[in-house]
C-alpha positions in Angstrom: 106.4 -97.8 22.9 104.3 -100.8 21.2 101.0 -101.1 23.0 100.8 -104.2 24.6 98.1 -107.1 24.1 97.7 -110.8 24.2 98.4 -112.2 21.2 96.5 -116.2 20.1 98.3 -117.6 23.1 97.6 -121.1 23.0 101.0 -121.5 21.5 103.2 -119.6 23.8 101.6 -120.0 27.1 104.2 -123.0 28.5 107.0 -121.2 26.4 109.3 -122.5 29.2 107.7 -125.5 30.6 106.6 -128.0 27.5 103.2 -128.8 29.2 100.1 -128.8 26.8 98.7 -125.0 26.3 96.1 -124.1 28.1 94.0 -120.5 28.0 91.6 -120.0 30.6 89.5 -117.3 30.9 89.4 -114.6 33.4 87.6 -111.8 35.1 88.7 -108.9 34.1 89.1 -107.8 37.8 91.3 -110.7 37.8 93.6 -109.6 35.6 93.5 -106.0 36.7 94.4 -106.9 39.8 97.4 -109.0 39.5 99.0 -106.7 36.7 98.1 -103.7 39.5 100.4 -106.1 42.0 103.0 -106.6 39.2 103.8 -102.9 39.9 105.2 -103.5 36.2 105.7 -99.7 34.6 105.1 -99.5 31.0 106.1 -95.6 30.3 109.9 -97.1 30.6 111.7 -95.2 27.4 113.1 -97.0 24.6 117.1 -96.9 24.2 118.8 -94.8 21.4 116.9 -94.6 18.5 120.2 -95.1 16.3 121.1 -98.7 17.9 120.8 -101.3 15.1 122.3 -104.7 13.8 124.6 -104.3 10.8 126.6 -107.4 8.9 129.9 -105.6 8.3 129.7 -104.7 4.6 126.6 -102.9 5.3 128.6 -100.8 8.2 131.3 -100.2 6.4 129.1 -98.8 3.3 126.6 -96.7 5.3 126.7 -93.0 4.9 125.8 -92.8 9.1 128.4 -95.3 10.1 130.8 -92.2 11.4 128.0 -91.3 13.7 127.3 -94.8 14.5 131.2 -95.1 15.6 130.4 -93.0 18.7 128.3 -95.7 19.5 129.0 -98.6 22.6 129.7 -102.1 20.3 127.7 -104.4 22.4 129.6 -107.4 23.6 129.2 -110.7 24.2 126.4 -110.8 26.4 125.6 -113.6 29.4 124.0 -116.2 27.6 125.7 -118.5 25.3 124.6 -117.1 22.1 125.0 -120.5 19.6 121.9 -121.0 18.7 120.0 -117.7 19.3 118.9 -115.5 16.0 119.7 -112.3 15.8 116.8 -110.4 17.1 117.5 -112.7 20.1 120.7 -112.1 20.5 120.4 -108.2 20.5 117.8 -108.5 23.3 120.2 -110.7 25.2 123.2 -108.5 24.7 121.4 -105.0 25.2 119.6 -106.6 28.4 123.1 -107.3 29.7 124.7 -104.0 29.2 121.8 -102.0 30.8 121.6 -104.3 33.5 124.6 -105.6 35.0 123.0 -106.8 38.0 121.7 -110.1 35.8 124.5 -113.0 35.9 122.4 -115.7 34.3 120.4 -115.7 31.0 119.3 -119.0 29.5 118.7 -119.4 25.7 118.4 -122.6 23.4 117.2 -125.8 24.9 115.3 -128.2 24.7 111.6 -127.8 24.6 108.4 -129.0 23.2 107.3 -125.6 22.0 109.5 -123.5 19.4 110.6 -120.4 21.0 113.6 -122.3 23.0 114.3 -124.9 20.5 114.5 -122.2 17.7 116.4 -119.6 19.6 114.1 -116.8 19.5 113.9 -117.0 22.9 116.0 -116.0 26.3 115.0 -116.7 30.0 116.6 -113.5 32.3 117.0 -115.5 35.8 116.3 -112.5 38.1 118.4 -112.7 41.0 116.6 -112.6 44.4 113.4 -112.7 42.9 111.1 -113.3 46.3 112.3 -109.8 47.5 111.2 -106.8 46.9 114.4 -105.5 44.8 114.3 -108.4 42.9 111.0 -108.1 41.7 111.6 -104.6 40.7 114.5 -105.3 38.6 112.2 -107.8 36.6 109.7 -105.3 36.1 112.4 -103.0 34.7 113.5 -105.8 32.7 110.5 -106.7 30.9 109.3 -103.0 30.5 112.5 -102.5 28.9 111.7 -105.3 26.2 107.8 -103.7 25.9 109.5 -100.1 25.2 111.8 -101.5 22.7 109.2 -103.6 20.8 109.6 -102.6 17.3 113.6 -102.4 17.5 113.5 -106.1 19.0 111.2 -107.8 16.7 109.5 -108.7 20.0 106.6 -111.5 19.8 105.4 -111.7 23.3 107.1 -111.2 27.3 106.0 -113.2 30.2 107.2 -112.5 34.1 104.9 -113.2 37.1 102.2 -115.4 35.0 101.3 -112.0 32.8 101.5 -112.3 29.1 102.6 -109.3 27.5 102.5 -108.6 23.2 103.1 -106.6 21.2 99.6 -105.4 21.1 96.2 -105.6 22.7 96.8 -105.9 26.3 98.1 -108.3 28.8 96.7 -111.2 30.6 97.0 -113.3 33.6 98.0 -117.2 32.5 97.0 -120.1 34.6 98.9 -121.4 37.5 101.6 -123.8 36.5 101.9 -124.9 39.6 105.8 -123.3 40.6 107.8 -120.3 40.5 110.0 -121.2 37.4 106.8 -122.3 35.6 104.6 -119.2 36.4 107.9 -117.0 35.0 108.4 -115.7 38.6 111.9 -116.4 38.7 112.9 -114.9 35.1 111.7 -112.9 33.0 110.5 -114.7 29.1 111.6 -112.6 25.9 110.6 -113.8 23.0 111.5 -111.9 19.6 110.7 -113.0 15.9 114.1 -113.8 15.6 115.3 -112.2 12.3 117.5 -115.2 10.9 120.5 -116.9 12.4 123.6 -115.0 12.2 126.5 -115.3 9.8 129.4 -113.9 11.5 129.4 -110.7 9.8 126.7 -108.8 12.7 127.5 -106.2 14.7 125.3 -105.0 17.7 125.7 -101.5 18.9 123.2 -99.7 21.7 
């Protein structure tokens, strides 16, 4: 698993809000303490390392593709994928096979920063997120993203105001002033994207 940092956040830190950027500073306690709330487990295992993204030709040619056959073809996922690069849309589509309990993931729209606007980004609405159970399945959700770094292309995570990279470690954003805003009603995924698709792709996991 990637180790997990903030990254030069000015840029991301209202990846889902528009409002100007903002980093404040914090204790360190601070932070400590709200990631110890979070409950968020890190150890969570990556997925099969033979999952990839393959334009057709490329299947067809490889020498593994028999094994690869074996494999679960990912299908179309929740979110409405037009839009969304491909890095992006393998996140979307794995997180909706391994977790069936999500029924809402939001993708290109609108914003005034890029991630959105550019589809490298998805918004997993966590259902029931003011229980218990539903804050749990976020935690799962974006540990799941954090163990699968590389194979995403992830840039950066954000669920319950904590900012989560691919390296370095985490920290607490400022208050927003709402649930949706402070990412406690769906987890953020951000990857590097990896190009808009041309048809040919293929997702397997």
């Amino acid at each position: 698993m990637a180790a997990i940092a903030a990254l030069p956040v000015a840029a991301i830190l209202t990846a889902s809000t528009g409002g100007a950027p903002t980093k404040v500073a914090l204790p360190e306690a601070d932070c400590c303490a709200e990631l110890v709330a979070a409950g968020l487990d890190l150890s969570a295992a990556p997925i099969g390392a033979h999952y990839t993204v393959l334009p057709q030709a490329e299947l067809v040619a490889s020498r593994s593709a028999v094994h690869r056959s074996a494999l679960r073809a990912l299908p179309v996922g929740v979110a409405p994928e037009r839009g969304l690069q491909i890095k992006t849309i393998l996140a979307e589509r794995l997180v909706s096979a391994y977790f069936p309990q999500i029924h809402s993931i939001g993708g290109v729209r609108a914003d005034a920063l890029k991630w959105h606007p550019m589809g490298l980004a998805i918004d997993v609405m966590i259902p029931n997120y003011q229980t218990t159970a539903g804050k749990e399945l976020g935690d799962q959700i974006a540990a799941f993203a954090l163990a699968n770094a590389d194979r995403l292309s992830l840039n950066h995570v954000i669920w319950r105001r904590i900012m989560y990279s691919r390296t370095g470690k985490p920290y607490l954003m400022p208050n927003l002033g709402g649930d949706d805003a402070n990412h406690y009603t769906h987890v953020h995924i951000a990857t590097d994207g990896g190009g808009y698709p041309t048809g040919g792709e293929q997702y397997f996991g």
